[in-house]
C-alpha positions in Angstrom: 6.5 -11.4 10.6 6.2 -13.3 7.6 7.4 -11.6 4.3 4.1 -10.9 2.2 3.7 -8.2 5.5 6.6 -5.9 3.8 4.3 -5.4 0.6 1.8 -2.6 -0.1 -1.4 -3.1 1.8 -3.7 -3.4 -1.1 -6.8 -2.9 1.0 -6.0 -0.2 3.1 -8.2 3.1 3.6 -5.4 5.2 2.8 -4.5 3.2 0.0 -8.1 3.9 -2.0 -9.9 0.7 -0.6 -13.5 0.5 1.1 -15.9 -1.9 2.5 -18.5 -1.4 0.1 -21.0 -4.2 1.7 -21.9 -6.7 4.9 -23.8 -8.9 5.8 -24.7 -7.0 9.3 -22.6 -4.4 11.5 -25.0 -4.4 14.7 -22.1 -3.7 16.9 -19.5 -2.1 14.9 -19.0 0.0 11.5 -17.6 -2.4 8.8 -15.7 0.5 8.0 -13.5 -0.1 10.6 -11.6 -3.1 9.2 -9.2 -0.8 6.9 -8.6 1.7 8.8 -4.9 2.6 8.8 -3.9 2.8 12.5 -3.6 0.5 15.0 -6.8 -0.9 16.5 -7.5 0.9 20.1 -9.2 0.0 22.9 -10.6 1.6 26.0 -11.9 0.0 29.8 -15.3 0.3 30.7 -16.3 2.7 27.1 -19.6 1.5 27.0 -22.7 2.6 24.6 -25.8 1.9 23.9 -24.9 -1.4 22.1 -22.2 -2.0 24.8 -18.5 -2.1 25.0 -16.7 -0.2 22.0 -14.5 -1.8 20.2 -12.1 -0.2 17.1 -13.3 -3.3 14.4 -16.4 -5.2 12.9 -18.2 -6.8 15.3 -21.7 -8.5 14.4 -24.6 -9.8 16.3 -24.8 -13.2 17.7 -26.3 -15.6 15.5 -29.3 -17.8 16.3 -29.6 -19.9 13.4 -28.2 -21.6 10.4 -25.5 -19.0 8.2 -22.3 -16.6 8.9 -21.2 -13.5 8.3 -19.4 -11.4 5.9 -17.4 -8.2 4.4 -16.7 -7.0 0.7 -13.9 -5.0 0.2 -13.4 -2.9 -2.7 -9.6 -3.1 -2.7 -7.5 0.1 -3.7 -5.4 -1.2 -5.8 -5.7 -3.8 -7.7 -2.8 -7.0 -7.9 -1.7 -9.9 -6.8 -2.2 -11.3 -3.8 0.6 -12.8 -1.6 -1.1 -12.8 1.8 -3.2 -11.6 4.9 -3.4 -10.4 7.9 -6.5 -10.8 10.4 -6.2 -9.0 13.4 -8.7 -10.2 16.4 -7.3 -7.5 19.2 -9.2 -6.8 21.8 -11.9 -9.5 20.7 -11.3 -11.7 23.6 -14.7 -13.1 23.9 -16.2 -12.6 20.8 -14.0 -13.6 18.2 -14.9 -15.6 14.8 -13.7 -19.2 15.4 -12.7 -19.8 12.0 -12.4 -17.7 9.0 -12.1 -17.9 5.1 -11.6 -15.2 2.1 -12.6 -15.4 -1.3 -11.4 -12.5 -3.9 -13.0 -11.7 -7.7 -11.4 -9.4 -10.0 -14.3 -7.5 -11.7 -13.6 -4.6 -14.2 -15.0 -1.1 -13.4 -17.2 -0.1 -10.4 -19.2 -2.9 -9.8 -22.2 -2.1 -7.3 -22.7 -5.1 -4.6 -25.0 -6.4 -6.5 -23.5 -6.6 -9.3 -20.7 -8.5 -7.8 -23.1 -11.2 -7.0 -22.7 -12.9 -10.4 -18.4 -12.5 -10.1 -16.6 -15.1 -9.8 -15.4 -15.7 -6.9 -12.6 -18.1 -6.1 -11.2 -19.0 -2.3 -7.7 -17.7 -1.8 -7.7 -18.5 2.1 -9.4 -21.7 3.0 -11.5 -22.1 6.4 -9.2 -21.4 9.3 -8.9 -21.4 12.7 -8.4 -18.1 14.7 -8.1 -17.1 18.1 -9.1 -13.9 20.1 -6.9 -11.3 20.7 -4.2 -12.3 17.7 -3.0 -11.5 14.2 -3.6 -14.5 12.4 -0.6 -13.9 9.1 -2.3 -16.4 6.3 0.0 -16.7 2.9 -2.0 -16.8 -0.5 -0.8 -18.4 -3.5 -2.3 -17.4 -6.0 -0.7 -15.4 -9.0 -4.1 -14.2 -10.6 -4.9 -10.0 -10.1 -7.9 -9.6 -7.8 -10.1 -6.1 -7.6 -12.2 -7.2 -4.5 -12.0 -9.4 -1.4 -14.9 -10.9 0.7 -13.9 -11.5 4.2 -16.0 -14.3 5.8 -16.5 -15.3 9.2 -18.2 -18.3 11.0 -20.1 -17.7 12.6 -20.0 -14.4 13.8 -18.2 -12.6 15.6 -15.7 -9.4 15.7 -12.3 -8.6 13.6 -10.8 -5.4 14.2 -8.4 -5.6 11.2 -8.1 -7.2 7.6 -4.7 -6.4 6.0 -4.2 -7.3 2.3 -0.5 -7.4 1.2 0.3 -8.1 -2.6 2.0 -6.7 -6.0 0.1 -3.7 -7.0 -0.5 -4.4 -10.4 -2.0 -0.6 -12.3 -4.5 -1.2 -15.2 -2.7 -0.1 -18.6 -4.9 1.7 -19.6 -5.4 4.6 -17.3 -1.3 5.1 -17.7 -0.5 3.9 -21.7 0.2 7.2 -24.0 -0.6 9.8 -20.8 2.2 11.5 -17.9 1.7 9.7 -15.4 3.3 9.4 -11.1 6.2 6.8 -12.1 6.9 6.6 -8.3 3.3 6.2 -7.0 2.6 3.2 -5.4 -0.7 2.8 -6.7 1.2 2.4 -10.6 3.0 -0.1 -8.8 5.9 1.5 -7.6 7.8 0.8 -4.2 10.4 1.1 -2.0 13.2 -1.8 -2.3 15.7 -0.1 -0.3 16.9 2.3 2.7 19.5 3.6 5.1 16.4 3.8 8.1 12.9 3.8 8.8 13.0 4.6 12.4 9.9 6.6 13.0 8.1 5.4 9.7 8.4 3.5 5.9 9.7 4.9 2.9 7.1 3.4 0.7 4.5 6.2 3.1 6.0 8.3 0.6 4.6 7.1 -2.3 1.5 6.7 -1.2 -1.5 8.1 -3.0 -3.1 12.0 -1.7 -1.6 14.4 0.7 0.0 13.4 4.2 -1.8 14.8 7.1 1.1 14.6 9.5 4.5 13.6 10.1 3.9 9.5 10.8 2.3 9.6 7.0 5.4 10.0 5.0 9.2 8.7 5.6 11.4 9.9 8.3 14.3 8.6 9.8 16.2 9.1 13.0 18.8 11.2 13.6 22.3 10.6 12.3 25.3 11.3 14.6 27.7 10.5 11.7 29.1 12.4 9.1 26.7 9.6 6.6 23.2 10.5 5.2 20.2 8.3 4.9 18.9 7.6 1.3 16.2 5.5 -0.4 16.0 3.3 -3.6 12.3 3.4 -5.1 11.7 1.0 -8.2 9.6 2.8 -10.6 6.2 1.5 -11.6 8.0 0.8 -15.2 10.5 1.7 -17.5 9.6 5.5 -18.0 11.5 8.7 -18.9 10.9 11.3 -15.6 9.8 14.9 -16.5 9.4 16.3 -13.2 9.6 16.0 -9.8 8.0 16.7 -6.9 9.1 16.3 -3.6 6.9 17.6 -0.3 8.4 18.5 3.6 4.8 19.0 4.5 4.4 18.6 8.2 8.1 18.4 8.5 8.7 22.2 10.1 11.8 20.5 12.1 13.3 17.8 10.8 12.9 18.7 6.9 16.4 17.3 5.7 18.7 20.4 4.6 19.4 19.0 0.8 18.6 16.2 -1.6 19.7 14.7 -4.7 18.6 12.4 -6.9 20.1 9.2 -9.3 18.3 7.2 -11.9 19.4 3.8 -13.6 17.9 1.6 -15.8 18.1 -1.8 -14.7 16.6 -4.7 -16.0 16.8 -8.2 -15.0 17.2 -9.7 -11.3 20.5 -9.4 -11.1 21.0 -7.1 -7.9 21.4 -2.6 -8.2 25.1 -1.8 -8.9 26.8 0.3 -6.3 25.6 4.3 -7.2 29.7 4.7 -8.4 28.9 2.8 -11.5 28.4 5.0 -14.3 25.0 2.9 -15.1 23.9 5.7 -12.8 23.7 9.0 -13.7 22.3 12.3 -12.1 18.3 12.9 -12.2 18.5 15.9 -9.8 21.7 17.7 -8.2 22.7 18.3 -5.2 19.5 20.8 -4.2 18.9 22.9 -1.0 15.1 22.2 0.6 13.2 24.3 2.7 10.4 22.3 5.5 6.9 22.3 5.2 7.8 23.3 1.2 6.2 21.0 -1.6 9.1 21.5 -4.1 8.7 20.8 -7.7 11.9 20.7 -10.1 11.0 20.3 -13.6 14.2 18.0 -15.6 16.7 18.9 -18.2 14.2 17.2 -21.3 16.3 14.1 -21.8 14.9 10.6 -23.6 17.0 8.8 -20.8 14.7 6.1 -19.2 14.9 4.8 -15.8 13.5 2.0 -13.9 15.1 2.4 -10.5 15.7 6.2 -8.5 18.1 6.7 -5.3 16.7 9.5 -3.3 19.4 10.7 -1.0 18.8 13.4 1.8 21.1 15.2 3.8 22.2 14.5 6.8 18.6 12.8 7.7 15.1 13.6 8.2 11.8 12.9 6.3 9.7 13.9 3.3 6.0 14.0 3.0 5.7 12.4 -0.8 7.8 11.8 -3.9 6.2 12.1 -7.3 7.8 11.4 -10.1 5.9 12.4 -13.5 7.0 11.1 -16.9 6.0 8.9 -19.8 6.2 5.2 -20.0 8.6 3.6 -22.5 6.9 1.7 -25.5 8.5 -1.4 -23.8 6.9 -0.7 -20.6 3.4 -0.2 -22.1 3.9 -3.7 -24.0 5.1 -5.4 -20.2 2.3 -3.7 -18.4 -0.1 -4.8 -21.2 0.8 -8.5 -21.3 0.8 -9.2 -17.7 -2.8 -7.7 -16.9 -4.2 -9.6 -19.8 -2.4 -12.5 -18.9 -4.0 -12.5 -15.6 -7.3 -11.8 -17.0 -10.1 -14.6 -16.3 
């Protein structure tokens, strides 16, 4: 897998994103290019329109023209690559491909996204049935929307968007805010194990609806315990914490506790014995299927990095992490979404 694949899906379902227009859907729902699982398929599942595939499938053109998606994405950021997934479009695949993005402020309509600007990020490109086609972008500008083209027609069960969530300031500057939500920007840059899913499920925005949509890790047959580093969306000072075992009525972990640092620069974490660490949340007992919340000892101690450690192993349903941003922060986040604005 190439490495833009290990960043935040910016155009997933779960994630906020929609397809808000197409050009035609005869076959199949546009809808069905973000959805979050795995595409299906099923033998001889025939309706009225014919086999039933789990993607965006169009008719067959008979004249001059192609195809084409717009997806509102969920988060806004940069861009570092995409996936297109043809599975179980064998015979009716696009032959090539290309994707265009616009960054347009508000809740454009499609219409009004007619007069954005949009600029190609993915030139035309070959792709074959049955296959995920992994296509780098390098561009550093923040996008708000994609448009998915396909030539001429054809079916795509999945488009995957990976980037750098970048939040707008201004619906986090001077309020509390989720320093640990991955729509602020926030993610996962370390863990002990992911075996049955990804930390950064976690951190993801709304409530998880089972087990698979938060973090959970297999079981440990050491006397160790599995732990995750989450890189806040900024600098901030944390207030409060939440942390969820919904759906977990088994394999809740029996305790957690939490570290903070504030760590700026690229030079790597420091081991969690330095004292640039210090305690956010003790050693604490948790209960499954519990959304805890522990409100902090008021402190003006900022931290850009936490280390969520659980004992011996098991999963959790969400993190949130509410707080303030520094000033410092604010002034960052400010100057890299104007930077980036066309």
């Amino acid at each position: 897998m190439s490495d833009f694949t290990s960043l935040p899906d910016l155009a997933l379902r779960t994630n906020r994103a929609g397809v808000i227009a197409a050009s035609d859907e005869s076959f199949e729902e546009r809808e069905n290019l973000i959805n979050p699982w795995a595409p299906r398929f099923a033998e001889h599942t025939f309706g009225p329109k014919g086999q039933e595939y789990d993607g965006w499938e169009t008719r067959r053109h008979r004249g001059p023209g192609h195809d084409w998606a717009i997806i509102r994405l969920g988060m806004p950021g940069v861009i570092r690559g995409v996936v297109i997934d043809t599975a179980w479009f064998k015979g009716n695949y696009p032959p090539f491909t290309s994707i265009e993005a616009c960054r347009a402020p508000g809740y454009p309509s499609p219409a009004q996204l007619d007069s954005a600007e949009w600029v190609e990020i993915v030139p035309r490109s070959a792709l074959g049935g049955d296959a995920k086609h992994e296509l780098p972008v390098s561009d550093d500008r923040i996008f708000t929307h994609v448009r998915l083209n396909i030539y001429p027609d054809g079916g795509v069960a999945r488009l995957r968007v990976h980037g750098e969530v970048v939040p707008d300031p201004t619906l986090l500057t001077g309020l509390t805010v989720d320093l640990a939500a991955l729509e602020n920007g926030a993610r996962t840059v370390g863990c002990s194990n992911m075996f049955y899913s990804a930390p950064d499920n976690m951190l993801s925005p709304g409530l998880a609806r089972n087990q698979a949509e938060g973090w959970e890790t297999a079981r440990r047959r050491d006397t160790g315990n599995d732990w995750a580093v989450i890189e806040l969306a900024a600098q901030g000072v944390p207030a409060l914490i939440e942390l969820d075992t919904t759906n977990l009525l088994f394999n809740a972990p029996g305790e957690t506790r939490i570290l903070a640092i504030d760590h700026q620069g690229p030079e790597p974490l420091p081991p969690t014995d330095d004292p640039a660490w210090y305690e956010l949340l003790p050693r604490t007992t948790l209960q499954p299927d519990t959304p805890h919340r522990f409100r902090l000892t008021p402190t003006d101690r900022s931290a850009t990095h936490l280390r969520v450690d659980i004992y011996p192993d098991g999963g959790i349903a969400r993190l949130r992490v509410l707080g303030s941003l520094t000033a410092d922060a604010e002034r960052d986040l400010n100057s890299r979404w104007l930077a980036n604005t066309r």
